[in-house]
Each structure stands twice: as structure tokens, then as C-alpha cells.
C-alpha positions in Angstrom: 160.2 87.5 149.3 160.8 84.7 147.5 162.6 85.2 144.2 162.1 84.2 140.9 164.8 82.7 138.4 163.0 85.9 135.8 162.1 89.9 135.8 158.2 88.4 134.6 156.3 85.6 134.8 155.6 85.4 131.4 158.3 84.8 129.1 158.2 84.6 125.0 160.4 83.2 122.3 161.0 82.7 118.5 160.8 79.4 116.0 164.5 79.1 115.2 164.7 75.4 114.3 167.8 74.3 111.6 166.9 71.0 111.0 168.1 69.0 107.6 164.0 68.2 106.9 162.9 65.0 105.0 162.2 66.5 101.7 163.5 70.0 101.6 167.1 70.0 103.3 168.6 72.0 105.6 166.0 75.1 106.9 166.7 78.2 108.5 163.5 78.7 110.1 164.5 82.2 111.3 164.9 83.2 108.3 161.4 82.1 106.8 160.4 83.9 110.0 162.0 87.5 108.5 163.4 87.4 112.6 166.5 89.2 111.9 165.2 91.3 109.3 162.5 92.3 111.9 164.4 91.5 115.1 163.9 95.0 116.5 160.2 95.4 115.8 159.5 91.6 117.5 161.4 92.7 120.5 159.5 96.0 121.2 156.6 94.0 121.3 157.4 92.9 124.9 157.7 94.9 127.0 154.3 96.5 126.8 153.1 92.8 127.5 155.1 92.1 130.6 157.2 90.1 129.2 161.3 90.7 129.6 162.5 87.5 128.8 163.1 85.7 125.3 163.8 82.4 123.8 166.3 82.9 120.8 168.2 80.7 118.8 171.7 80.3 117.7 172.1 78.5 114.5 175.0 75.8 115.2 175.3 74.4 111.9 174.7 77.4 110.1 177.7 79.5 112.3 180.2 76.3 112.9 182.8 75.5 110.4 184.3 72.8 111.4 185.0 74.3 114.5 185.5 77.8 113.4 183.1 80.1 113.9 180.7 82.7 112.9 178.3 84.6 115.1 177.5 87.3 113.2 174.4 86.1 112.7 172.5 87.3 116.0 174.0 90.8 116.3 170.7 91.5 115.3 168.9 90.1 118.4 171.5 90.6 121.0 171.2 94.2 119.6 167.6 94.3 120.0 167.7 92.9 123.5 169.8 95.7 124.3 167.6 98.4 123.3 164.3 96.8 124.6 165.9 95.3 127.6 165.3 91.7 127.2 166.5 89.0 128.9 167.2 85.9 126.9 167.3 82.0 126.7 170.3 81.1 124.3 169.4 77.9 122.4 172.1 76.3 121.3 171.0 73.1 119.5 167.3 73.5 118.0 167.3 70.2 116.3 170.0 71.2 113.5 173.8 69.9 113.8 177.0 70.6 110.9 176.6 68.0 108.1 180.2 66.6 108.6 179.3 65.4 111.8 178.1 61.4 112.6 175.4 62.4 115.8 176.2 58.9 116.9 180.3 59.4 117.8 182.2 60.6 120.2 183.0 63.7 117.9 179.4 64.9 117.9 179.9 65.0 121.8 183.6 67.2 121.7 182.3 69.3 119.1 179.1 70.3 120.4 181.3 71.5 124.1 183.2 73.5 122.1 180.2 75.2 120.1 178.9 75.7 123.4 182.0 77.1 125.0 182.6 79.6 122.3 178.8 80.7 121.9 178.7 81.6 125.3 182.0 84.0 125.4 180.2 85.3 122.2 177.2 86.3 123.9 178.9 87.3 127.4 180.8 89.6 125.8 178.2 91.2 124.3 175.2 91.0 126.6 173.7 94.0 128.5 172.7 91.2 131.8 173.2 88.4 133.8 173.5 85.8 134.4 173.6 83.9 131.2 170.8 81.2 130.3 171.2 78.2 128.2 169.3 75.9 126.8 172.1 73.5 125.5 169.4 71.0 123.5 166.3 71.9 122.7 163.6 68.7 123.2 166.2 65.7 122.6 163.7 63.5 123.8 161.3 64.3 121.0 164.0 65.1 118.6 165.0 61.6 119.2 161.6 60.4 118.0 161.5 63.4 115.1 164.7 62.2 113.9 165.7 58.8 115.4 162.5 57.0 114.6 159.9 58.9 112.4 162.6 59.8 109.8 161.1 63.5 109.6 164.8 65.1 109.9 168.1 64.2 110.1 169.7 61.8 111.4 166.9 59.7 109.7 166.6 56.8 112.0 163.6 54.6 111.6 163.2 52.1 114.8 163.0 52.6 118.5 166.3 51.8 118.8 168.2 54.2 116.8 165.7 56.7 118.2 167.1 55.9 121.9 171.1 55.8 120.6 170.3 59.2 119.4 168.6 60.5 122.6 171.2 59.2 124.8 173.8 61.1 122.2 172.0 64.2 122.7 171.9 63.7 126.3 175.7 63.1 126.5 176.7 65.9 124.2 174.1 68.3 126.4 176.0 67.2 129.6 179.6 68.1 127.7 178.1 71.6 126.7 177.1 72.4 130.5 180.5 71.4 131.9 182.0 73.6 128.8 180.0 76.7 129.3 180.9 77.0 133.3 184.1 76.1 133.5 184.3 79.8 132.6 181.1 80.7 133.5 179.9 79.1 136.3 177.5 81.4 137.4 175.4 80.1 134.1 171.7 78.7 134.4 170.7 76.1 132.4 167.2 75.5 131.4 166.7 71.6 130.1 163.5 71.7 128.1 161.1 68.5 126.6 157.8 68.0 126.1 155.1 67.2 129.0 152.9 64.1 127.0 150.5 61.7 128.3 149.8 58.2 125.9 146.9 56.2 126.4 145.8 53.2 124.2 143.1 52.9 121.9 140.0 51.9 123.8 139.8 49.0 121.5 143.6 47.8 122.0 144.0 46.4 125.6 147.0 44.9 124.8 148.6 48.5 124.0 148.3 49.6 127.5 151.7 48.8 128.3 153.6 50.2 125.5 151.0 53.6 126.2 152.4 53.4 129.5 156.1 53.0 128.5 156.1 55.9 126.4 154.3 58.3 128.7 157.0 56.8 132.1 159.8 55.8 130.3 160.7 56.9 127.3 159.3 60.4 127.9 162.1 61.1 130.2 165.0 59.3 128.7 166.8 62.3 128.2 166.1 64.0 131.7 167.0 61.2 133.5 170.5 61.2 131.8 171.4 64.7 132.4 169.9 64.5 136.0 171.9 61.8 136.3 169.4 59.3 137.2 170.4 56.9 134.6 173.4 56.0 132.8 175.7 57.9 136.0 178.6 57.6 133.9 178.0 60.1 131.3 178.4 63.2 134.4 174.5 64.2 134.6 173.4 65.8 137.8 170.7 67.7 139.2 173.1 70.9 139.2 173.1 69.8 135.5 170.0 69.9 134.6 169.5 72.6 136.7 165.9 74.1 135.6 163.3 72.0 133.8 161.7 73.5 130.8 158.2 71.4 130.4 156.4 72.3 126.7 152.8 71.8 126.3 150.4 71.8 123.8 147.0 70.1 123.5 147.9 67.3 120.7 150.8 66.2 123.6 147.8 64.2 125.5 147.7 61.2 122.4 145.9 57.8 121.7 149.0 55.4 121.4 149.8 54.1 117.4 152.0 51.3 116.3 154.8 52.7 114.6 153.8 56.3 115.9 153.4 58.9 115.3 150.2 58.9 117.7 147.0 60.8 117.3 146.2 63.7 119.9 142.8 63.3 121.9 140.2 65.3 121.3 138.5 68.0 124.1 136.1 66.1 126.3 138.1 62.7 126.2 137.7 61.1 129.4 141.3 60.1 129.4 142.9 63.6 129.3 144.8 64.7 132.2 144.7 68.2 134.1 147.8 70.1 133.0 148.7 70.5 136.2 149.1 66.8 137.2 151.2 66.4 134.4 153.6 69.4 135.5 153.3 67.7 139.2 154.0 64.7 138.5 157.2 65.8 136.0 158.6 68.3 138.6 158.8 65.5 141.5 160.7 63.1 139.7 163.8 66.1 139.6 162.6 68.4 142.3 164.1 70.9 140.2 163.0 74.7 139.7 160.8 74.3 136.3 158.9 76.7 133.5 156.4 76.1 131.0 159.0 76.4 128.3 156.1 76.7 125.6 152.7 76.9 125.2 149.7 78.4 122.8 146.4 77.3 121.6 145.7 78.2 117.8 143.9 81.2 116.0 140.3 82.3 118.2 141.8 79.6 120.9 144.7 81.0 121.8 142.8 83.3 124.3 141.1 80.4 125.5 144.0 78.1 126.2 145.9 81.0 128.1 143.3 81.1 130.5 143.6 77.5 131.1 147.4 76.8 130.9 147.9 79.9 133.8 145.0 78.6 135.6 146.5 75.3 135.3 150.2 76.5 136.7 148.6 78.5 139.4 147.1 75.5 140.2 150.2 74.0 140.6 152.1 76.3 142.2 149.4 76.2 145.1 150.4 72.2 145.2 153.8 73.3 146.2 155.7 73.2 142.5 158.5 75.2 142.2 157.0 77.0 139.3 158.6 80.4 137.8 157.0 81.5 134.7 155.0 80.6 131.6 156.6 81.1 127.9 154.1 81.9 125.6 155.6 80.2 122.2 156.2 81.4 119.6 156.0 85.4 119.8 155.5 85.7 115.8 153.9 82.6 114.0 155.4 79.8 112.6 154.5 77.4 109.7 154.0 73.4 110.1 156.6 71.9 109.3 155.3 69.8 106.9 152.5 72.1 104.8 153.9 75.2 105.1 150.9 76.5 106.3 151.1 79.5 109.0 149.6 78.3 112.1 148.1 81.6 113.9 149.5 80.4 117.5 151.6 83.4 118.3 151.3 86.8 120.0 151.4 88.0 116.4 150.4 86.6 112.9 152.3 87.1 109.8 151.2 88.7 106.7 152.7 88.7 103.8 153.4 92.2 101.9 153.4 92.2 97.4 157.1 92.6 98.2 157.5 89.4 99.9 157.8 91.3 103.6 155.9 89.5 106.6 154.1 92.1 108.2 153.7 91.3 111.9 149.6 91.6 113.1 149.9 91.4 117.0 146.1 89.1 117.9 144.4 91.7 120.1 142.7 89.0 121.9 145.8 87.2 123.0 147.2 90.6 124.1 143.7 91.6 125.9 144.1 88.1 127.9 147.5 88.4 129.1 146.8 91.7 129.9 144.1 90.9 132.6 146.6 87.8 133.9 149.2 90.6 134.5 146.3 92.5 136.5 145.6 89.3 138.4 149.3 88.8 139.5 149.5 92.7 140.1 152.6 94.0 139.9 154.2 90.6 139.6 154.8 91.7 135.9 155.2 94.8 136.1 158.7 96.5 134.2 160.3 99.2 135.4 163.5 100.8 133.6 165.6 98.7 134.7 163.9 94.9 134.7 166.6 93.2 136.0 167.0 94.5 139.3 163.7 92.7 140.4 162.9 89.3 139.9 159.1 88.1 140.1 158.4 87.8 143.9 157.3 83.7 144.1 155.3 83.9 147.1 153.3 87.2 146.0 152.2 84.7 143.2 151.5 81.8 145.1 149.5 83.9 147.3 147.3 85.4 144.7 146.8 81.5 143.3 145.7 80.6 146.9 143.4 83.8 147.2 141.2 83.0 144.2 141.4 79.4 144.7 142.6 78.4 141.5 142.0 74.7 140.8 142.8 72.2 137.6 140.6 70.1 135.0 140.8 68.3 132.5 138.3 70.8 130.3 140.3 72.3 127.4 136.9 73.9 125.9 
């Protein structure tokens, strides 16, 4: 047996960004998600999926003040998590910082460690498992863009070059929180999570190739390659540092390259769209690092659909030799886009909203039916018994079901 970092190969996880957003502040997006209001009843969803493990969000400029603390926020979740025996993936930094900080000094760095330091005693003291998973910060390579060059959310940058002084900032403050958390917990796991993307230019613009090409080698992987340690050596990144890679993928992360970004996704069918599982090849051997599909869905009727292909597409990979431990279906309840407001019917339940303002959770039986029969496929590889923890997913059971029904990639997201 070969174990797995998780109790199940498919994990899950909840919308919990705090970002200060262009036009409407700072958002709690848990709350406009009713989480903690509902935190029980979108926990006991899981485990009659398979699922046992969780990303969840802690709030860091909503709970720090000025370097005193509140927690109280999640007793809600770690609650839940208790009494549904979950196993989760603390974010600490989902695109939200304090307001008093500059993200550009060395105080953002020192502040953040010491966020880090005390969430984690918060959450050790209270958890029902080990060990503890971390993701310090979520995406700073695309937060860098979100917020260091298309202006969407703070810290409002608008060029290329604020947008890398910001990644490398995030980077810096990401290593400072790993080194916090295990000085007293060094048995901790961190899971370092960005998105998988592929640029190409227009067919029209030649002479784009090469910044399509930047983006998609370079840029893509400015923050991994600090915390690995690959670049900028200086700042303390490692491969112990990054320690598990966290690749998100959805379809519009395959664009056609735009000046000034941000770029517009390809459509199915485009001859220029890469298999999902070169893209997670190719990512993992660069770092060589244990990795997970940290998020993935399709959208309404598709999300049955794009299941099938994203696990086809990791089984595929796995059978190439990735080191390959699970697949977090994101998010567990809907979310809205950010910018319209409008619910986007990619989760393992939809929202709908009661006269009294209540969002009633409506788990989409499709979804549910399809990651049923992928549990069936790996067997018991998902399977939950009382006590989840005592078993992690047995890696080469999996990779031996991959190679026994000779799962291969494509490009075809139809």
C-alpha cells in the first residue's frame, strides 16, 4: 500500500474570499454564502458522497486587530467538522488582508507569520485530527493579477509590474507563515495552491506568441518558484516549503492571450486546447512535489459532464507516474461572480433563496449521481468508515484501477 496524504480522493470546500472589491468594499463571501448559519447542514452533506475532507476559510482581516485576535468566527465549522468527521484545509489568506496594512512592506510579511502562528494554535486546540493542513495563500499568482494589475480588488495595482511586487510579497509573507506555523507544529502539511492556465495568441497576432508564452512559463509560476525556492533563494522557499501543490482548473483557464488582459477563455473544439492532464504533468515535474486538483467544476447541466473528464483526466495522469492524491470538487454550495452577483450553479448544491431571505441548499442530483459511480470505479478507495482517519486512500489501488480501464486524456471538453 501506498498511502494517500487524505481519508478520500475526493475532497470539497467553501467560497470564503474577503477581498476589498473594486466597487463594493470589503466582502465576506461566507457570509453571503449563509456558511456559518448553515455550517452543519453543508457538512453533513459529505460524507454520504465520500468526501472527508474540506477546504474552509479563516477570515484574516475580518478576525485580526492589529495583531489581536478573534477566532470566534469558525466555531461554527470546526464544530461541524467534529460532528461529521471532516478533515479540513485551513485557508488562511483568501485574497483579503487588515486595511492598516501596506501589502508591499516588510510589515505585511511579520504580520501575516504571526496571523498564521496564532490561527494554527486556534485550530489545534480545537481540532478532532491530525495533522493540521494549511493553505497559507490562496492563488497569489492570480491574486497578483486580480489585484496587482486588473485593479479588481485591493491592493489596486494597474501594470505588470506592481502585479509581480505584489506576487513576490505574497510569496514572501506565505514562506514567513510556513516557518511560523511549524516552529510549533512541525508535523503541519502545507498545501500551495494556483491556478493550472495555458495562453495562446490570437491566430491573427503572431507577434503575441511570445508574451502568450511568457504568461503560460513564466509568470504562471512566479509564486511557486519563490516558495519552492527556485527563484529569489533568499527569501527561505524550499521544496519542504511548498510541500504539496494545489493545481485549480476550470475550463476559461485555457485563454486567447489580450493586451492589457484580462484574456478570453477558448471555446470547446479549439485546436489549441490542451489535455488536462498535460497541463498537471507538466506543472507537477517542475516541483516533483505531491499535488491535488485543489478546485474544479463545470457549470449547471455540465457539471456532470466535466467530472467525468477532470477524473478521467487525473487518472490519466496518475497512470503517467504523477504523484496525484485527490480531486476537490469546488465549491460544495454555489457561489456568485464576483462581479454580477449572479449565482453560478457550479457546486454540489445550488442555492435558493427562501421569502425570509434564507438560502436553501438544493444538492444537483446529477453531480451527486456522477461522483457516485466514480466512487464505484475506485471501489472502496472512498469508502468512510467511523473513523475516516485511520485509513488514507491506498495510491496504488487507484493507480491500478486507472491502468485496468486504460484511462487516457484529450483535449475534448464536450
Amino acid at each position: 500500500m501506498r498511502p494517500g496524504l487524505f481519508p478520500s480522493f475526493f475532497l470539497s470546500g467553501f467560497e470564503c474570499s474577503t477581498f476589498l472589491w473594486k466597487d463594493k468594499g470589503r466582502r465576506d463571501l461566507t457570509a453571503e454564502l449563509q456558511h456559518c448559519r448553515h455550517a452543519d447542514e453543508d457538512y453533513a452533506m459529505f460524507r454520504p458522497l465520500g468526501i472527508a475532507v474540506a477546504r474552509e476559510g479563516i477570515p484574516w482581516p475580518l478576525v485580526d486587530r492589529s495583531g489581536d485576535y478573534d477566532f470566534s468566527c469558525i466555531d461554527p465549522f470546526l464544530e461541524a467538522q467534529r460532528r461529521h468527521g471532516m478533515l479540513p484545509i485551513w485557508d488562511l489568506c483568501h485574497y483579503g488582508y487588515p486595511d492598516d496594512l501596506d501589502p508591499h512592506s516588510d510589515g505585511f510579511v511579520d504580520r501575516f507569520a504571526a496571523y498564521a502562528r496564532a490561527a494554527a494554535h486556534y485550530v489545534a486546540e480545537r481540532a478532532h485530527h491530525g495533522p493540521l493542513f494549511f493553505t497559507p495563500v490562496n492563488e497569489p499568482t492570480f491574486w497578483g493579477y486580480m489585484g496587482g494589475e486588473w485593479s479588481w480588488c485591493a491592493p489596486f495595482g494597474k501594470d505588470a509590474e506592481c502585479r509581480r511586487r505584489f506576487t513576490t510579497m505574497l510569496a514572501r509573507a506565505d514562506i514567513a507563515a510556513v516557518k511560523a506555523i511549524r516552529a510549533d507544529f512541525p508535523e503541519a502539511r502545507m498545501v500551495h495552491i494556483d491556478p493550472l492556465i495555458w495562453v495562446v495568441p490570437p491566430r491573427d497576432r503572431p507577434d503575441l506568441a511570445e508574451a502568450a508564452q511568457r504568461e503560460s512559463y513564466d509568470d504562471a509560476y512566479i509564486a511557486w518558484d519563490i516558495i519552492s525556492g527556485l527563484k529569489n533563494p533568499e527569501y527561505g522557499g524550499s521544496p519542504e516549503i511548498i510541500d504539496i501543490l494545489g493545481f485549480n482548473n476550470y475550463s476559461f483557464g485555457q485563454m486567447e492571450y489580450r493586451e492589457g488582459g484580462p484574456h478570453v477563455a477558448l471555446e470547446p473544439g479549439d485546436d489549441r486546447i490542451r489535455s488536462v492532464c498535460d497541463l498537471v504533468e507538466e506543472a507537477w515535474a517542475k516541483y516533483k512535489r505531491p499535488c491535488i486538483i485543489a478546485e474544479t467544476s463545470g457549470r449547471g447541466q455540465g457539471r456532470s459532464h466535466w467530472l467525468n473528464d477532470i477524473a478521467s483526466e487525473c487518472l490519466s495522469a496518475i497512470r503517467r507516474g504523477v504523484d496525484l492524491h485527490g480531486i476537490c470538487l469546488f465549491p460544495a454550495v454555489d457561489m456568485t461572480d464576483w462581479h454580477t452577483g449572479e449565482w453560478l450553479r457550479m457546486g454540489l448544491a445550488d442555492t435558493e433563496p427562501l421569502p425570509d431571505g434564507t438560502l436553501m441548499r438544493v444538492p444537483s442530483r446529477d453531480y451527486a449521481e456522477t461522483l457516485r459511480r466514480w466512487q464505484c470505479l475506485l471501489e472502496d478507495a472512498g469508502a468512510l468508515d467511523e473513523d475516516p482517519y485511520s485509513d488514507p486512500i491506498d495510491l496504488d489501488r487507484i493507480a491500478d484501477i486507472a491502468e485496468r480501464h486504460q484511462l487516457t486524456a484529450d483535449a475534448d471538453w464536450h
